[in-house]
BAFI-3210 file (N, C-alpha, C; in Angstrom, 3 decimals, decimal comma, padded with zeros to 6 digits):
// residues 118
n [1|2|3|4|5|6|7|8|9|10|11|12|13|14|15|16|17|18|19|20|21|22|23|24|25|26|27|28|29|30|31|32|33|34|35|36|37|38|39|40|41|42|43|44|45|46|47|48|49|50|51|52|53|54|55|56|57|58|59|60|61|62|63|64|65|66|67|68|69|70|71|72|73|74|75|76|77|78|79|80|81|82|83|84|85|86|87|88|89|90|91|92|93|94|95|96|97|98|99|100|101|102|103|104|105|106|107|108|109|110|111|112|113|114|115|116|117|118]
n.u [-042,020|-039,150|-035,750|-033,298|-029,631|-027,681|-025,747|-024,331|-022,098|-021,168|-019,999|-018,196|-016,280|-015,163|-013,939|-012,024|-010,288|-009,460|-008,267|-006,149|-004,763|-003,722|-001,263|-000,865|-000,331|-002,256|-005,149|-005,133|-005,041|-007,644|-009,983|-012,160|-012,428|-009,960|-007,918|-008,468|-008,067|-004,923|-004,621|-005,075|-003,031|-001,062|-000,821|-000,270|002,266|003,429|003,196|004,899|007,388|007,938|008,895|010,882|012,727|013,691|015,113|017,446|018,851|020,019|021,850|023,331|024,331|025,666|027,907|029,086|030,775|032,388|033,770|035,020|035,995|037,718|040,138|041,361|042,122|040,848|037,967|034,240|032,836|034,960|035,645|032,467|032,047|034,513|033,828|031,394|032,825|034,566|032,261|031,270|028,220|027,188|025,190|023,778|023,486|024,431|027,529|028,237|027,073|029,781|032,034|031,536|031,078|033,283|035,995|038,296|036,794|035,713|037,729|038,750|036,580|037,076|040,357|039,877|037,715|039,952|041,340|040,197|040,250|043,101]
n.v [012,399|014,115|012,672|012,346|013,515|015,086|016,920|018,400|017,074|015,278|017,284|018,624|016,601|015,364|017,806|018,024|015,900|016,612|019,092|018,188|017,312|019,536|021,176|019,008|017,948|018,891|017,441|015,319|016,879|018,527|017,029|014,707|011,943|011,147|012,634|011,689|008,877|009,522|010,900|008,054|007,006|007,932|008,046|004,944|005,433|006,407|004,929|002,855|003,949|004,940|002,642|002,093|004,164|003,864|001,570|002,643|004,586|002,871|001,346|003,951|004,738|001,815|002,468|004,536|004,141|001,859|002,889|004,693|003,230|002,102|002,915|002,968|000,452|-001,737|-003,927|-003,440|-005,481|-006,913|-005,012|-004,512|-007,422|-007,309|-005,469|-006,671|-009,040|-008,022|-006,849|-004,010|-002,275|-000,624|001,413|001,265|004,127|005,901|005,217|005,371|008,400|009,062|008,247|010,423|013,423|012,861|012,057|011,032|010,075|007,835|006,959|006,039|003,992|001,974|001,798|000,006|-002,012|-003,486|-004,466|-006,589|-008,158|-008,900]
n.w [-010,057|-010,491|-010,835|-008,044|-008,567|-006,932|-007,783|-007,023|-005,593|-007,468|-009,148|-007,737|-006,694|-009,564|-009,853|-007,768|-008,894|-011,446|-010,810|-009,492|-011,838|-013,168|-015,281|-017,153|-020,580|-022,655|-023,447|-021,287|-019,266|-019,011|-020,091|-019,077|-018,817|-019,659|-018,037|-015,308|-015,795|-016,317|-013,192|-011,997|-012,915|-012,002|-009,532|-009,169|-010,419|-008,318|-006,086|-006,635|-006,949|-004,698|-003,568|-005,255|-004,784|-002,306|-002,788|-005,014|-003,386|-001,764|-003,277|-004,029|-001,490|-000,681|-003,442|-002,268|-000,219|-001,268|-003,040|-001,137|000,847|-001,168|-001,273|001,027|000,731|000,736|-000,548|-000,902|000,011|001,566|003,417|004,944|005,916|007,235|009,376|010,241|011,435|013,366|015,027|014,603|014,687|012,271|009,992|006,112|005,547|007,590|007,342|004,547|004,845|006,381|005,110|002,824|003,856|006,678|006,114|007,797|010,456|009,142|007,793|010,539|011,664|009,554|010,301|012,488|012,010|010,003|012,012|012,790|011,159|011,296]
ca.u [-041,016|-037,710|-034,734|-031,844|-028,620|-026,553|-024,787|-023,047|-021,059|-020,451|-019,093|-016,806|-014,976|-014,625|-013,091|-010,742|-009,194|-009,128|-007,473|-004,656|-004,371|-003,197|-000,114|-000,378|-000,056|-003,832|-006,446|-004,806|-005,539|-008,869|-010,264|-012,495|-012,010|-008,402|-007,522|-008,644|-006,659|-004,069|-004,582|-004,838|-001,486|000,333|-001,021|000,126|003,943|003,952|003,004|006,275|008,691|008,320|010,189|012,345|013,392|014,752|016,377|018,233|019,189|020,432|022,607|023,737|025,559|026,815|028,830|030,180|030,895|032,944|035,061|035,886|036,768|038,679|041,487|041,922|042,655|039,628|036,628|033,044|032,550|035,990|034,921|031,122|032,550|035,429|032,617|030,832|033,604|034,598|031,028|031,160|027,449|026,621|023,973|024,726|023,296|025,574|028,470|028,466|028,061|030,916|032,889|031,500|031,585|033,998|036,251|038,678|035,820|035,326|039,435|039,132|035,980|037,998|041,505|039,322|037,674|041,000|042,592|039,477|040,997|043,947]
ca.v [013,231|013,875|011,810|013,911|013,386|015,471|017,088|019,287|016,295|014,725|017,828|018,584|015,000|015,888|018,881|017,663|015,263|017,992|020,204|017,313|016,891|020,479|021,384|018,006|018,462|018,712|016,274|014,945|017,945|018,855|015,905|013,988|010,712|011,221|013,121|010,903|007,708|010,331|010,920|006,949|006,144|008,574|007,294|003,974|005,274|007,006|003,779|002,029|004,836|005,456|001,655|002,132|005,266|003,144|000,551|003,884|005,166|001,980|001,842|004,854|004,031|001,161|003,031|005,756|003,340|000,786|004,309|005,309|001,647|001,243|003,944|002,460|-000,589|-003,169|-003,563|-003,009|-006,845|-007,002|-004,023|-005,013|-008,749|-006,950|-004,596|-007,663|-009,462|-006,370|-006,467|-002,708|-002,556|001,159|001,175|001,592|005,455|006,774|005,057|006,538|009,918|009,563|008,688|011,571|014,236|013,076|010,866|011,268|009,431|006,734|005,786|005,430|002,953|001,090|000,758|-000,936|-003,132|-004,328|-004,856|-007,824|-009,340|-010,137]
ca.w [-009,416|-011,319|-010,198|-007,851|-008,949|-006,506|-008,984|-006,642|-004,957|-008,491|-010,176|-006,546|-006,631|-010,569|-009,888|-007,368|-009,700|-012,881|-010,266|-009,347|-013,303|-013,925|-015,631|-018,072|-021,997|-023,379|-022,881|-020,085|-017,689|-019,270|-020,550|-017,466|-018,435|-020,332|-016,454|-014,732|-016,232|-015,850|-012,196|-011,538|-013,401|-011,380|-008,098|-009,640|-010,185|-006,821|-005,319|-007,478|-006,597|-003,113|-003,348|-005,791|-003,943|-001,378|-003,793|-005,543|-002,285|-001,112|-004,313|-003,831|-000,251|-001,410|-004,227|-001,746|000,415|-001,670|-003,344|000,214|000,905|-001,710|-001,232|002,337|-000,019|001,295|-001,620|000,029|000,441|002,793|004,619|004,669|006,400|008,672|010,554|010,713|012,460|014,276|015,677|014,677|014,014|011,732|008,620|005,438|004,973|007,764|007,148|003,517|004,988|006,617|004,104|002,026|005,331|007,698|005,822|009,213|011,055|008,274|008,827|011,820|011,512|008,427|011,105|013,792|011,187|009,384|013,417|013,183|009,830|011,262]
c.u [-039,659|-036,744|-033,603|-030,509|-027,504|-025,206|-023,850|-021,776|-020,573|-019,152|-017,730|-015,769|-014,879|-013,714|-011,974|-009,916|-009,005|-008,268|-005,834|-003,869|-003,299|-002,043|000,369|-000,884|-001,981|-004,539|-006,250|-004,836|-006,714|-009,986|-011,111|-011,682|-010,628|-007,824|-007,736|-008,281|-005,255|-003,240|-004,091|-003,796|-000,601|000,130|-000,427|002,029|004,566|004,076|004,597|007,525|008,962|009,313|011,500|013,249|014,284|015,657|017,492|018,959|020,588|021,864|023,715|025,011|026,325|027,906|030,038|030,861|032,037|034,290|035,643|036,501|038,285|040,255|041,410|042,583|042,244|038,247|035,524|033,187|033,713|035,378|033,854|031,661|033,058|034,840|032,205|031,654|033,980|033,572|030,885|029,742|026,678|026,286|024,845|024,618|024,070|027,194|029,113|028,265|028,648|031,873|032,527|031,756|032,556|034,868|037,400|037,872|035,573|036,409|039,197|038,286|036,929|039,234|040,822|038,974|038,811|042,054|041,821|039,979|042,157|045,669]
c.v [012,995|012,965|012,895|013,108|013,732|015,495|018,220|018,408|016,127|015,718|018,373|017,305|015,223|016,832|019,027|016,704|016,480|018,799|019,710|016,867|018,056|020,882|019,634|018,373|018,288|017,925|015,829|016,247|018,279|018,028|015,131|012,992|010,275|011,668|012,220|009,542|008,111|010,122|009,606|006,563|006,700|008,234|005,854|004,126|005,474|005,983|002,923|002,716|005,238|003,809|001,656|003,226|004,864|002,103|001,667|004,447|004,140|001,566|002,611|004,669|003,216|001,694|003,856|004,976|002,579|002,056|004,499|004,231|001,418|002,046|003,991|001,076|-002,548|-002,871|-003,538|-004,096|-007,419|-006,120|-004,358|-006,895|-008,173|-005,962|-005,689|-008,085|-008,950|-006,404|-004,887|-002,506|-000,583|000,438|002,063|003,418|006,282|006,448|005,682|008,294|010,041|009,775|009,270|013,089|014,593|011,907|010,785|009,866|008,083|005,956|005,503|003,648|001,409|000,626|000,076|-001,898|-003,853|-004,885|-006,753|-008,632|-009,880|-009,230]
c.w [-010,098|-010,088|-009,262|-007,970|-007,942|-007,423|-008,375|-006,170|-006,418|-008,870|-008,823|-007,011|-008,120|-010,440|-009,325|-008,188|-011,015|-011,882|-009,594|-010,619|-014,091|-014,279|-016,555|-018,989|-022,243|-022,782|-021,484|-018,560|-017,831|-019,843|-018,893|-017,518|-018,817|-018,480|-015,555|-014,479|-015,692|-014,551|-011,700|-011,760|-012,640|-009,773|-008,284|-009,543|-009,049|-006,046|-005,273|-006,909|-005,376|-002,481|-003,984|-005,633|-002,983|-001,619|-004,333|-004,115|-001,576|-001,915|-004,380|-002,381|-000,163|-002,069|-003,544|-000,728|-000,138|-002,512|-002,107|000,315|000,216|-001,897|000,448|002,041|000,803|-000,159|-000,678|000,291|001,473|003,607|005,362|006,108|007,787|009,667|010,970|012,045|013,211|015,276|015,614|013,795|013,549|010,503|007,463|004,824|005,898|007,563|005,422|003,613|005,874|005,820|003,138|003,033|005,659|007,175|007,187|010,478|010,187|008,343|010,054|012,186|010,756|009,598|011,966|013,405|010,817|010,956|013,391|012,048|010,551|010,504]
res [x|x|x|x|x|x|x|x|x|x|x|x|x|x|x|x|x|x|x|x|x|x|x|x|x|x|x|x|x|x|x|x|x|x|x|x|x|x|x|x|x|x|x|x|x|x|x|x|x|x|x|x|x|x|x|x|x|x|x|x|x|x|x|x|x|x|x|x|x|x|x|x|x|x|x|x|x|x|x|x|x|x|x|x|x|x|x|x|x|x|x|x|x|x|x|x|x|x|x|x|x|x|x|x|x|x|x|x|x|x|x|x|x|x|x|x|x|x]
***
């Protein structure tokens, strides 16, 4: 008795990765086992970047953050301290959009902080 293969499942789960491959340069979309490396490396960066998405991000607030800061004439690391001491407790992704927004709303945060310096 011949052997069965189930060659309809095989060539399905083939076809879903060739069909997540498409729109890469040659081999790499049509190619099994070239597509398929493909496929795995980019499940691999997605894995990498959905952190370093939040390192970049995080970055990012900082920067707008320490500009707004610093034309109230505190660097982020005074500011950053005088909330602390303040007990004025806001994160650092809305407090940068305020001071990109509502910079109005971001003085006002900054005079309440610098009342706790002193």
């Amino acid at each position: 008795m011949p052997r069965s293969v189930n060659h309809v499942a095989s060539r399905n789960r083939r076809k879903k990765i060739m069909s997540l491959t498409r729109g890469n340069f040659g081999g790499r979309a049509n190619v099994w086992t070239v597509a398929k490396n493909t496929w795995e490396k980019g499940l691999q960066y997605a894995f990498r970047d959905r952190r370093n998405k939040k390192r970049n991000f995080r970055a990012l607030w900082i920067q707008r953050i320490n500009a707004a800061a610093r034309l109230e004439g505190l660097s982020y690391s005074q500011l950053m301290g005088a909330l602390k001491k303040a007990e004025i407790v806001i994160n650092r992704k809305v407090l940068a959009d305020l001071a990109v927004n509502q910079p109005k709303a971001f003085q006002a945060i900054v005079k309440q902080a610098k009342k706790s310096l002193g």
